[in-house]
C-alpha positions as CSV (number, residue, x, y, z in Angstrom):
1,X,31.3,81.7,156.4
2,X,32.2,85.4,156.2
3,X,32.9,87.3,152.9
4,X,36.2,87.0,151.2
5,X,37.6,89.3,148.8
6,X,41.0,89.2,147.1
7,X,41.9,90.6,144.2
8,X,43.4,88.4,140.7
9,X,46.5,90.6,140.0
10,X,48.2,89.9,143.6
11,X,50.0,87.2,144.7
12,X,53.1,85.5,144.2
13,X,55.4,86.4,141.4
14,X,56.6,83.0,139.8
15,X,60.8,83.0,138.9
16,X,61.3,83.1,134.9
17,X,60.5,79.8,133.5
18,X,57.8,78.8,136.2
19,X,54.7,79.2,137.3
20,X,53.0,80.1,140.8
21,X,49.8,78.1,142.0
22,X,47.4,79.8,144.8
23,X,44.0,77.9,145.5
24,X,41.3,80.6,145.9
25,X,38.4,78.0,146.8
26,X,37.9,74.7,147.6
27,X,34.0,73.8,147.9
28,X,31.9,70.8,146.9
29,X,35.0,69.6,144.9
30,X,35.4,72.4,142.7
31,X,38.4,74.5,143.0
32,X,39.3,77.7,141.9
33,X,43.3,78.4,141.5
34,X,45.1,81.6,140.6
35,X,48.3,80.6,138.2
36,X,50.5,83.0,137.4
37,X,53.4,82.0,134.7
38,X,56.2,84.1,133.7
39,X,58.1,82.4,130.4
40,X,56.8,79.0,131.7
41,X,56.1,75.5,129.5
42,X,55.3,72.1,130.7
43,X,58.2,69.6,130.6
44,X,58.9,67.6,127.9
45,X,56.6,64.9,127.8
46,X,54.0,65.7,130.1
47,X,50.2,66.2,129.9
48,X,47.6,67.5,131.7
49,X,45.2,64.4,132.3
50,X,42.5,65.4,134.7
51,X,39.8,63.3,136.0
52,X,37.5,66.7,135.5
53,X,36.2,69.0,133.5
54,X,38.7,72.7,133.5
55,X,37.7,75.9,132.7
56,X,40.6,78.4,132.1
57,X,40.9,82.2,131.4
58,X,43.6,84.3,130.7
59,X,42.9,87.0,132.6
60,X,46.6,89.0,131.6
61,X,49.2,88.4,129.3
62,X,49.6,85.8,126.7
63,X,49.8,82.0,126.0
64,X,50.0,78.7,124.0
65,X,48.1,75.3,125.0
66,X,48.8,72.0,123.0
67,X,46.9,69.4,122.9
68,X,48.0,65.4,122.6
69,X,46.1,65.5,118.8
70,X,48.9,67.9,117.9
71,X,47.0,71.1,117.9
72,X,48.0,74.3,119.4
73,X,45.9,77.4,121.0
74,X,47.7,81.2,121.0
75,X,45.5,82.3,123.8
76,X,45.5,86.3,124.4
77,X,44.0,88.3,127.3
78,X,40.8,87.7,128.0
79,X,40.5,84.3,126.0
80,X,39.0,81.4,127.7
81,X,38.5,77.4,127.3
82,X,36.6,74.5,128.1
83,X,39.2,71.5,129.0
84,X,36.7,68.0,129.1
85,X,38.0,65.6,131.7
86,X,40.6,63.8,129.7
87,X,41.4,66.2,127.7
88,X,45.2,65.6,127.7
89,X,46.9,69.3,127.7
90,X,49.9,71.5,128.1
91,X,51.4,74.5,128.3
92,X,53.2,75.6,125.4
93,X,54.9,78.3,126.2
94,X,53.2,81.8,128.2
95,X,54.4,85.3,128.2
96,X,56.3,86.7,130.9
97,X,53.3,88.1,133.1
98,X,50.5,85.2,131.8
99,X,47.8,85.0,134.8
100,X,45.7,82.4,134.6
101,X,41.9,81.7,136.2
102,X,41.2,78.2,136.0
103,X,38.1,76.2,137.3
104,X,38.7,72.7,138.2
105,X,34.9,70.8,138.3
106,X,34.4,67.6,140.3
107,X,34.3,64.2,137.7
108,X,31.8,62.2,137.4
C-alpha cells in the first residue's frame, strides 16, 4: 500500500442542519471518519448505540454531546472523548463549522 495523505479541513461542506460523513480508513476493523456538521443535532429520539469503543475529537469549531443518563458535554476545539461500546450518545447541537475526528475500534 502506497502513502496517502489528505488533509482534515477539506471535504464536503454539509447543508445547515446536517452533517457530512467521509471514511478516511478502514483496516483490521477500525475506522477512521472525517464529520463535518454545520448547525447539526441528532433527531429526536435517537442514540448512538455502538457495538465499539469511539474516540472523538473536535478538531474545529464547537459542540454538545448528550448522553442517555441525562448529561451534557459543551465540547470546544481541540476537546476529545472516549465513547465505551454502549455508551448511548448524541449530538446535541454543533456550531456551524464543527469538524469532527472520530475513531471507531472493533468490539469485542
Amino acid at each position: 500500500m502506497s502513502p496517502r495523505f489528505g488533509n482534515l479541513a477539506e471535504g464536503e461542506a454539509p447543508a445547515e442542519g446536517a452533517e457530512s460523513f467521509a471514511t478516511l480508513l478502514e483496516q483490521g476493523g477500525v475506522v477512521v471518519q472525517r464529520i463535518a456538521s454545520h448547525r447539526a443535532a441528532s433527531p429526536d429520539g435517537f442514540w448512538y448505540d455502538q457495538p465499539g469503543t469511539e474516540f472523538v475529537l473536535l478538531a474545529r469549531g464547537t459542540g454538545t454531546l448528550g448522553f442517555a443518563d441525562g448529561t451534557r458535554r459543551a465540547m470546544a476545539t481541540g476537546d476529545w472523548a472516549v465513547l465505551p461500546a454502549g455508551c448511548r450518545h448524541r449530538v446535541e447541537a454543533t456550531g456551524a463549522d464543527a469538524l469532527w475526528l472520530a475513531v471507531h475500534l472493533p468490539s469485542g
